[in-house]
N, C-alpha and C positions, 0 to 999 in steps of 0.2 A: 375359874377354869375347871372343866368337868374332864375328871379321869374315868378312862375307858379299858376295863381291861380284859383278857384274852380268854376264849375258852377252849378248853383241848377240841368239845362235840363239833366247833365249827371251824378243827382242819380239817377241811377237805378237800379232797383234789377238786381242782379246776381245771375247765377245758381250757383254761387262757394263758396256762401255766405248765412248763416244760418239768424236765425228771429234778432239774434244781433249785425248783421253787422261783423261777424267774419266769414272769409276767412274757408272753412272745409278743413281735410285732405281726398285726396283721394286715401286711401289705397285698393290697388286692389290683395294683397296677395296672401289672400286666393281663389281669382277667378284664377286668374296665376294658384298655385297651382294645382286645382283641374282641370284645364284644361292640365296641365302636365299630370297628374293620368289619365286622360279619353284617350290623346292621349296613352299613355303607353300601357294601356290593350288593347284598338283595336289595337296596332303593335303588341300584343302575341297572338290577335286571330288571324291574318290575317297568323303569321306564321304557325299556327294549320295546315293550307291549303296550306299551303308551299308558300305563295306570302312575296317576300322581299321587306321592307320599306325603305327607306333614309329619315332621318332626314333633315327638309329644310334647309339649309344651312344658307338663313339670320336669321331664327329661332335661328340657333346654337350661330350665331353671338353676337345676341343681350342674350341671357345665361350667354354668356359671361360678357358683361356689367352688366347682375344684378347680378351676382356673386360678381361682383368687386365692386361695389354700395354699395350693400349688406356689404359687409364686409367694404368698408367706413363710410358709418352711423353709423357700429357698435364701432369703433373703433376711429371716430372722429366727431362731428355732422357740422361740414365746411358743408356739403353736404345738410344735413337737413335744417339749417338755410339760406343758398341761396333756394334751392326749397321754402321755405315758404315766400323769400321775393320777387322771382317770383309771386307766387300767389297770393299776396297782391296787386300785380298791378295792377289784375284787378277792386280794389275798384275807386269809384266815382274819389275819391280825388285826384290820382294818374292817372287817364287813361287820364284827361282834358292834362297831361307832353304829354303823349303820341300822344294826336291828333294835337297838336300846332307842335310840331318838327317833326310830321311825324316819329317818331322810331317805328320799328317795335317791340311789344310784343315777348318778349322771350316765347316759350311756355312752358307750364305745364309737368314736367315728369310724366309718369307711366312705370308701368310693362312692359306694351302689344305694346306701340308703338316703332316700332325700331327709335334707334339712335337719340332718342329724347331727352337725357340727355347729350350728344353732340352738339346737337341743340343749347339747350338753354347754353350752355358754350357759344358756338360760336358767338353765338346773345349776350350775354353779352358782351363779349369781342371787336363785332365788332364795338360797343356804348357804350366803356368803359365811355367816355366823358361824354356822358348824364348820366348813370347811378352813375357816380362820383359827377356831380353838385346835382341828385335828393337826392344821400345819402349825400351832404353834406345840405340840405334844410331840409330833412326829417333825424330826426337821425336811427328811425326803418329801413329804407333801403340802410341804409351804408353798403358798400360790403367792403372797402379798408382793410379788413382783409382776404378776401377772393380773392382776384387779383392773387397772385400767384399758390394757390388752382387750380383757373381756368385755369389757364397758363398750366398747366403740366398734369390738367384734357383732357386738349384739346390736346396737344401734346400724350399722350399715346393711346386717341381713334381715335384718325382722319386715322393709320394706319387701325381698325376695321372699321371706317365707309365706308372710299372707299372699303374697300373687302365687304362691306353688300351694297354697291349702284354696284360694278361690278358684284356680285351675281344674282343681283335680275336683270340681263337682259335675253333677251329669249333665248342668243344663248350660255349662261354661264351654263358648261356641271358640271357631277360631279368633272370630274381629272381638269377641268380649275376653279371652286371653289375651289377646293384642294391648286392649284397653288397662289389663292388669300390669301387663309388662312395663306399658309407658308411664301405668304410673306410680311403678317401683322405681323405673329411672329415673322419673321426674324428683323422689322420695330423696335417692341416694345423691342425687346432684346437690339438693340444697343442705349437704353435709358436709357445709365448707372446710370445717376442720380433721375432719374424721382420718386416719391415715389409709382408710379402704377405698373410701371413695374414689381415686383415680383409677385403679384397678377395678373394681366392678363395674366403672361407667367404659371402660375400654373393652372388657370380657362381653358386655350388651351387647354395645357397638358391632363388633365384629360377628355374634350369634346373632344377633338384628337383622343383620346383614345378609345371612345364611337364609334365617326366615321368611324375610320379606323378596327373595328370590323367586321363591316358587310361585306356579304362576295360580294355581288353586287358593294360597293367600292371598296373594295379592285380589283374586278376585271376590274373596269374603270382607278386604278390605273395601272395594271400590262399591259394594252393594250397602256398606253400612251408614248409613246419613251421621255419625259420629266423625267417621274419619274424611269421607267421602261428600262434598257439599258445594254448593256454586261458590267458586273464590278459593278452594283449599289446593293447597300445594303439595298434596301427598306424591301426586302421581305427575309424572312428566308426559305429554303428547302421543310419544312413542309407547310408554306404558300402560293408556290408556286404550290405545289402538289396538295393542296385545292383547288385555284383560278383555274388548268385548269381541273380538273374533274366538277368545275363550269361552265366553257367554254361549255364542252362536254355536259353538261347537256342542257345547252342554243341551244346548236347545235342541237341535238337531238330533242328539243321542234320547232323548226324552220325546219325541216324538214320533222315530222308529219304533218305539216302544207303546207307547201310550197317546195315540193320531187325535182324538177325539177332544181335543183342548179347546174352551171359548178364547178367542181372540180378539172379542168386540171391547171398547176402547168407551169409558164411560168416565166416572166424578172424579175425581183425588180425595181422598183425607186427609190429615193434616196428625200429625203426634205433638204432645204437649210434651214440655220439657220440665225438669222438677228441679229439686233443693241441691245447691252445690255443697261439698266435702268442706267445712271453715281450717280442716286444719290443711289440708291440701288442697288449692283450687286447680283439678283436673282441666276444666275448662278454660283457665287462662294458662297452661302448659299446653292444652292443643291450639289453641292461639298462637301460640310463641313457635309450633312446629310446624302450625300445615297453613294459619292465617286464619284473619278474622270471618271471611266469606261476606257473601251479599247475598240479596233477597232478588234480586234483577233476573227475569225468566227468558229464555228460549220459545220461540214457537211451538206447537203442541207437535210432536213428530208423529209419522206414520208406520212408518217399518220399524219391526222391529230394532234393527241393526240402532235405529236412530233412538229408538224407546233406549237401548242401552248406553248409547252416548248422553241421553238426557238423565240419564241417574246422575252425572257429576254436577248437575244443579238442581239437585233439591235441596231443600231445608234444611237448614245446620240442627240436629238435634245436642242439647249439653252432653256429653261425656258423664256429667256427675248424678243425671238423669238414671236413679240404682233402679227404677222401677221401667225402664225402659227395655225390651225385647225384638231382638232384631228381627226375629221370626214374627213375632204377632207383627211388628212393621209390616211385613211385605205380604199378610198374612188381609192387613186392612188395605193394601195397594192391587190387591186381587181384582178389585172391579174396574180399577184402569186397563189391565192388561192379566191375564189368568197365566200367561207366558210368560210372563214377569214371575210370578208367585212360585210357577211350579221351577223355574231357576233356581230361584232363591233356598226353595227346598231340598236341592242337591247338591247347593252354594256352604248351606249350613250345615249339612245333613254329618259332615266329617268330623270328630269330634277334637276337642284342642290337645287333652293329653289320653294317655292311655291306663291311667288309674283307674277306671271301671274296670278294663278287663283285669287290671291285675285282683281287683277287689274280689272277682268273679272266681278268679284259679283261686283266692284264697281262701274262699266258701265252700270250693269243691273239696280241696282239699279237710277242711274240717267236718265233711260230711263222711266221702269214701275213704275212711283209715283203714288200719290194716284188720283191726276188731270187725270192721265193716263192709268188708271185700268183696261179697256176694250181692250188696242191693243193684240190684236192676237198673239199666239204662235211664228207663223210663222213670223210674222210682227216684232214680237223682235228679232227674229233671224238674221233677213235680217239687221237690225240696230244693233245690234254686229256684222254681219261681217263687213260691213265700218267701223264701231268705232275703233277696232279693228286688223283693217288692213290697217289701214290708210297710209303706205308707199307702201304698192300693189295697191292703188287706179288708180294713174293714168297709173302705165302700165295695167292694169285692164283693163281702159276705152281704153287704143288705141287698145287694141286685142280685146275690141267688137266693134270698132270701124271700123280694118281691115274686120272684116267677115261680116261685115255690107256692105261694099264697091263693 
């Protein structure tokens, strides 16, 4: 057992720490809250006006978790008692463990940060060692009652955290978050034993439910040959009816705008399907949800009204298909119908979460400090695009390179 002991140089005050040396809680509840309530009523004005909102998807994610949180503190306090011997460690006494072995500080849960109480699972567990010798030194920060807590804390979320880290990329659409969501659910269902699992599969359910409402989802779901195919049960009759006089709406607004669209009606292509998931089969979960589908065709339609009823029988594409892009789909379906494509593009166009923008504010921010208060409008704009496009850089530089030549 390794003795760790104190140095005067690292008392120092702590923000986390009140006038008598005791660690504060930081309950951010009611700030949560009341930023649910302000988000809510701007989405019932913005409908006033007929603009439709999507919920951000890693936003939904993380709901998720504090639902499930939530109803763990209530019902057990495992959860509360590790949180508070997290935050203990940032006293004097205990941080000297942490700079000698180089362990990394598990962080602090709240509300507002995604996938953060995951984190700190994870970072426990990944130093179970050190934090086994610190509670056996120290007895306030004994976890070994809590070991297995952790264990199945981390098993039930690790499925939601890859779908909130594959969300939060730029090219992760609404129906390809969809396809993340199902197939966390599908992850956390065959976790017969786990004691999270009925709560996280009930916290889905009901945010599912919320999601798949909207009728701008719905309609990202019915354009995607994953979820969307002859024979599948996603949609009922009546919600089919819905999603394409949605379409027709959308078409409509895109041609007040932009009149000059081909509408001549030519080949189909076909999309190949690839390697399923061995340790998860994606594809036999959407079998199990929406049905197997068939290959049996429809007459070729003419109107468009009818082009969009025949979307619910095309080709079942696999789910497990990682190389598959909804947009290059409809991108290659352009020469059936250009009305079809240019939908599709306004279909996709909305993104699933809102972690770019935030990525955005948090460039700007490390740009315009307070040392830096006078650069120029335009000066910060030029420094978010490099920042920000940092993989277009260097073909960037060769194509002003060629015109330079």
């Amino acid at each position: 057992m390794q003795e760790w002991a104190t140095d005067d140089e690292d008392a120092e005050n702590e923000s986390l720490m009140d006038d008598s040396g005791q660690v504060q809680d930081m309950d951010d509840d009611a700030a949560h809250e009341h930023l649910v309530h302000l988000t809510d009523e701007f989405e019932e004005s913005l409908r006033e006006h007929k603009v439709e909102c999507i919920r951000c998807g890693s936003h939904t994610i993380n709901l998720v978790v504090n639902d499930v949180t939530s109803a763990s503190e209530r019902d057990d306090d495992a959860l509360k008692h590790i949180v508070k011997i997290v935050k203990s460690y940032r006293r004097a006494e205990y941080k000297k463990a942490f700079k000698i072995t180089k362990t990394s500080m598990p962080p602090i849960p709240n509300k507002t940060r995604w996938n953060v109480y995951y984190s700190m699972a994870t970072e426990l567990l990944e130093n179970r060692e050190f934090f086994t010798d610190m509670g056996s030194q120290y007895k306030e920060q004994d976890l070994s009652d809590y070991w297995s807590f952790l264990e199945e804390y981390q098993e039930a979320f690790q499925p939601l955290y890859e779908a909130s880290m594959r969300s939060q990329k730029m090219e992760c659409g609404i129906s390809q978050f969809h396809l993340e969501w199902l197939k966390a659910f599908g992850k956390v269902k065959s976790l017969k034993t786990n004691r999270f699992t009925s709560t996280v599969l009930q916290s889905m359910a009901k945010r599912q439910q919320t999601m798949t409402s909207n009728i701008a989802y719905k309609a990202a779901l019915f354009m995607d040959p994953r979820f969307s195919y002859n024979g599948s049960e996603l949609f009922k009759t009546d919600e089919k009816t819905e999603v394409v006089a949605y379409l027709i709406g959308v078409w409509k607004k895109i041609n007040a705008n932009f009149p000059d669209v081909n509408t001549e009606q030519t080949s189909k292509s076909d999309t190949d399907t690839g390697p399923m998931d061995s340790s998860f089969d994606i594809n036999d979960f959407f079998t199990e949800l929406f049905g197997q589908g068939t290959s049996a065709r429809s007459q070729a339609p003419n109107s468009l009204e009818d082009k969009l009823y025949q979307i619910q029988y095309q080709d079942r594409v696999n789910p497990a298909d990682e190389n598959f892009n909804v947009i290059h789909y409809w991108y290659t379906q352009k020469v059936r119908d250009e009305r079809l494509w240019k939908i599709a593009q306004v279909v996709y166009a909305a993104a699933s979460s809102q972690a770019a923008v935030e990525r955005d504010f948090s460039a700007y921010n490390l740009i315009f400090t307070n040392s830096r208060n006078r650069l120029a409008g335009d000066t910060i704009e030029s420094v978010l695009k490099v920042k920000l496009n940092r993989d277009l850089l260097d073909s960037a530089i060769r194509e002003i390179y060629k015109t330079k030549m």
